[in-house]
C-alpha positions, 0 to 999 in steps of 0.5 A: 326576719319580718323587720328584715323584711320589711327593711328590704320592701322599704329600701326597694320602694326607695330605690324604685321611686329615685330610680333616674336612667343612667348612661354609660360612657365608653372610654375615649382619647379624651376621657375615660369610663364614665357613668351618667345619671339623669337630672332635672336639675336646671336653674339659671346659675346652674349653667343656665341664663335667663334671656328674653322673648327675642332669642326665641325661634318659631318651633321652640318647645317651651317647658314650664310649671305653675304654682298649683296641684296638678302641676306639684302632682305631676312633678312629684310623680315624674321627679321633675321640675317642669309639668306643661309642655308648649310650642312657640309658633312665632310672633308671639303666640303659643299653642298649648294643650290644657285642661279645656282643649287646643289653644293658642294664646299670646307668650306674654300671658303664658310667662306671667301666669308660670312659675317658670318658662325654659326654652330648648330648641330642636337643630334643624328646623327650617321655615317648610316645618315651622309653616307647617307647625303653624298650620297643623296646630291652627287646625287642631285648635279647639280639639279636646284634651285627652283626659283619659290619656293623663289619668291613664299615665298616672299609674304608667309614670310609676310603674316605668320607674322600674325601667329607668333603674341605674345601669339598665341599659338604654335598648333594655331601658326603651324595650321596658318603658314600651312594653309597659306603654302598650299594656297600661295605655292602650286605650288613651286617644291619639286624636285628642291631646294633653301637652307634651303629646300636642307638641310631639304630634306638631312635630310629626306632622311638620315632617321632623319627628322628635322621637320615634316613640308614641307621643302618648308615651312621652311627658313633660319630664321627658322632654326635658331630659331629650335635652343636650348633656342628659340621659333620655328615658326614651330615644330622641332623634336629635338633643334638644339644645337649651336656650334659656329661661325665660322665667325663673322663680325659685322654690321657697326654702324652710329656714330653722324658724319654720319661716320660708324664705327665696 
């Protein structure tokens, strides 16, 4: 019984720790019933391109990971391959919440210290947003990160797994992921930032918010599963449309020698 029992502790870890939202799509003239899984899958030749700073349009979100710690451990904790969130403001400037606070800095030097860099673009905005992108996140530059809004989110990002089981429905999917979200980040600052939540607050403040759910909430995985074809984990006003990977290194692969390889 107890080798039962544990057998059983194990697979419902496993099944937590894999949990991916699902959606359910009802039948049409088209198509029948079909099941949607979450993915983080993206990759150029995985229905994706790589493109150049040109094909990017102020109010871009650009989504990246870096070859450190922090970025693996955000990864491996939310199952995505992204860990940073920035906004492009045009000309080739980005805005970024990190480490030491609100910062601008150029395009290029974001692309050449990543690892990888995808664009998505949210329909609808207009040359009004992007100038008042521009001006709030030149006002907030300088403003501290929000360190105890991250280490709140840390234990928050695994215990919302329980939320995103497969075939929980998408209102029950958000009423758990909320519910978890006021009791564990109560305390996290709204006047201070970490990365995807600088870029949600952009938005807001521009008057075309991306979601309705506290930016506090929202991670860099989110973000890019708010994107076209996807099943969010938490509702997007409109799908991000992908634009490209501005950068692509894929992760080294182990061959039978223990040699790694790309």
């Amino acid at each position: 019984m107890m080798g039962a029992a544990r057998w059983i502790a194990v697979g419902a870890a496993a099944l937590l720790l894999s949990a991916c939202a699902s959606q359910i799509d009802l039948p049409t003239k088209e198509a029948g019933l079909r099941v949607r899984m979450q993915n983080s899958a993206i990759a150029p030749g995985n229905g994706g391109e790589l493109i150049k700073a040109d094909a990017l349009q102020p109010g871009d979100i650009l989504l990246t990971s870096v070859a450190t710690v922090n970025s693996f451990g955000i990864r491996l904790g939310t199952f995505s391959p992204v860990s940073h969130a920035v906004l492009y403001l045009g000309d080739g400037v980005v805005a970024e919440a990190v480490g030491t606070g609100v910062r601008e800095r150029g395009l290029d030097a974001l692309v050449d210290d990543e690892q990888m860099v995808v664009a998505f673009r949210l329909p609808g905005v207009t040359g009004a947003h992007v100038d008042k992108l521009r001006a709030w996140s030149h006002s907030q530059v300088g403003t501290r990160y929000n360190t105890v809004g991250v280490m709140l989110d840390a234990p928050f990002v695994l215990n919302r797994r329980v939320c995103e089981l497969p075939l929980i429905p998408g209102a029950v999917r958000l009423f758990c992921v909320s519910g978890f979200a006021t009791v564990q980040l109560g305390a996290s600052r709204n006047d201070q930032f970490f990365c995807s939540q600088f870029v949600l607050e952009a938005y807001n403040q521009a008057g075309l918010p991306i979601t309705t759910t506290d930016p506090r909430w929202v991670s860099p995985a989110d973000l890019l599963h708010m994107r076209e074809g996807d099943v969010p984990s938490v509702a997007s006003s409109k799908p991000l449309r992908y634009i490209g990977h501005l950068k692509y290194n894929p992760p080294p692969t182990i061959t039978a020698d223990g040699a790694t390889t790309r």
